[in-house]
C-alpha positions as CSV (number, residue, x, y, z in Angstrom):
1,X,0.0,0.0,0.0
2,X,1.2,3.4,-0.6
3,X,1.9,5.3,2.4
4,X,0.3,8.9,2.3
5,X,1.1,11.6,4.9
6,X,-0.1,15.1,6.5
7,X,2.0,17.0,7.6
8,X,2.8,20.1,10.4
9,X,5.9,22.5,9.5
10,X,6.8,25.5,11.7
11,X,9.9,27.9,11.9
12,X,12.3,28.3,14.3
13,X,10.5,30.7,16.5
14,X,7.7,28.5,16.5
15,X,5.6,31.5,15.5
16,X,4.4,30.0,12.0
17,X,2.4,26.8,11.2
18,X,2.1,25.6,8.1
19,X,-0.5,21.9,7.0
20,X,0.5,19.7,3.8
21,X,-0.4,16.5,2.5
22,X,2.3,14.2,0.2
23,X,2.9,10.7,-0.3
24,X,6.9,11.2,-0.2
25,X,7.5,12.7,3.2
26,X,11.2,12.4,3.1
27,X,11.2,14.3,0.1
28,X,9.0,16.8,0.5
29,X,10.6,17.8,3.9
30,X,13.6,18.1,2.4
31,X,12.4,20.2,-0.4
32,X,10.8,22.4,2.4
33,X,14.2,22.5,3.7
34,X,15.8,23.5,0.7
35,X,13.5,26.3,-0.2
36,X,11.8,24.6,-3.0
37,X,8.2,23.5,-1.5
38,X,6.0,26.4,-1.4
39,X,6.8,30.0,-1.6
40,X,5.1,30.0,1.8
41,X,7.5,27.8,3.4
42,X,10.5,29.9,1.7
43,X,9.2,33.5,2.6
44,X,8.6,32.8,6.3
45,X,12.0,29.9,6.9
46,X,8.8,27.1,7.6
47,X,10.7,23.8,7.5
48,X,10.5,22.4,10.9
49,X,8.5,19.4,11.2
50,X,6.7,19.2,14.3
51,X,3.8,16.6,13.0
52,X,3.2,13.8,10.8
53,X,-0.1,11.0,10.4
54,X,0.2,8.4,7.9
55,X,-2.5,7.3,5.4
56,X,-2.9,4.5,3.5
57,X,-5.8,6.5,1.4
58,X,-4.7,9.6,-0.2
59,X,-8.4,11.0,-0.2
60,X,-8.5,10.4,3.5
61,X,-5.1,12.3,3.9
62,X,-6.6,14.9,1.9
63,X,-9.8,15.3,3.6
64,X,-8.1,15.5,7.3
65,X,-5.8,18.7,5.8
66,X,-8.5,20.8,5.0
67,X,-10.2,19.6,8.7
68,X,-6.9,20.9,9.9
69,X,-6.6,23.9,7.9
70,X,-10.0,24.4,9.6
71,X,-8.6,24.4,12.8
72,X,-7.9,27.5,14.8
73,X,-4.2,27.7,15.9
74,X,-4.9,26.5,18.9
75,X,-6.6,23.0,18.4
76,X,-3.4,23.0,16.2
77,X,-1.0,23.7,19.0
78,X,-2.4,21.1,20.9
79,X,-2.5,18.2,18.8
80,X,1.0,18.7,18.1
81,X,2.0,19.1,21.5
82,X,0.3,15.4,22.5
83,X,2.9,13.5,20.6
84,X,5.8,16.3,20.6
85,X,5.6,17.8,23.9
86,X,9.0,19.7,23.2
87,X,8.7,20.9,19.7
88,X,11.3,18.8,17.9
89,X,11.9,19.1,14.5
90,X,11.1,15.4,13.6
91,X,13.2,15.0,10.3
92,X,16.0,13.2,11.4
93,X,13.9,10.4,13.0
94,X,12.7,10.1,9.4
C-alpha cells in the first residue's frame, strides 16, 4: 500500500504553522528544507516538522488537511503538542 502523509511544519520561532499533504514525506521535507516546496514555506524559513499522520488513502489524507486547515491555531498547537511535547523538529527520526 502506498503510504500517504499530512504534515505540520513550523519555523524556528515556532511562530508560524504551516499543514501539507504528500505521499513522499522524506522528500518533500527536504524540499521544504531546501527552499523549493512552497513559496510560503521559503518566505517565512517554515521547515521544521513538528507533526506527521500516515495514510494509506490519499483521499483520506486529503480530507483530514482541510479539517486541519480548519482548525484554529490553537486546536493545532495542541495536537502537536500530544505527541511532541517539546517541539522537535522530527526529520532526522525520518
Amino acid at each position: 500500500m502506498k503510504e500517504n502523509f499530512i504534515y505540520i511544519l513550523s519555523n524556528k520561532n515556532r511562530k508560524v504553522l504551516y499543514i501539507g499533504v504528500t505521499s513522499n514525506l522524506l522528500k518533500r521535507i527536504e524540499e521544504h528544507k531546501n527552499g523549493i516546496g512552497s513559496i510560503f514555506t521559503k518566505k517565512y524559513n517554515v521547515h521544521d516538522l513538528l507533526y506527521v499522520e500516515e495514510f494509506n488513502d490519499i483521499n483520506l489524507a486529503i480530507k483530514r488537511e482541510k479539517q486541519l486547515k480548519n482548525w484554529n491555531k490553537a486546536w493545532e498547537w495542541n495536537l502537536i503538542k500530544e505527541t511532541n511535547p517539546n517541539l522537535i523538529d522530527l526529520y532526522d527520526q525520518l
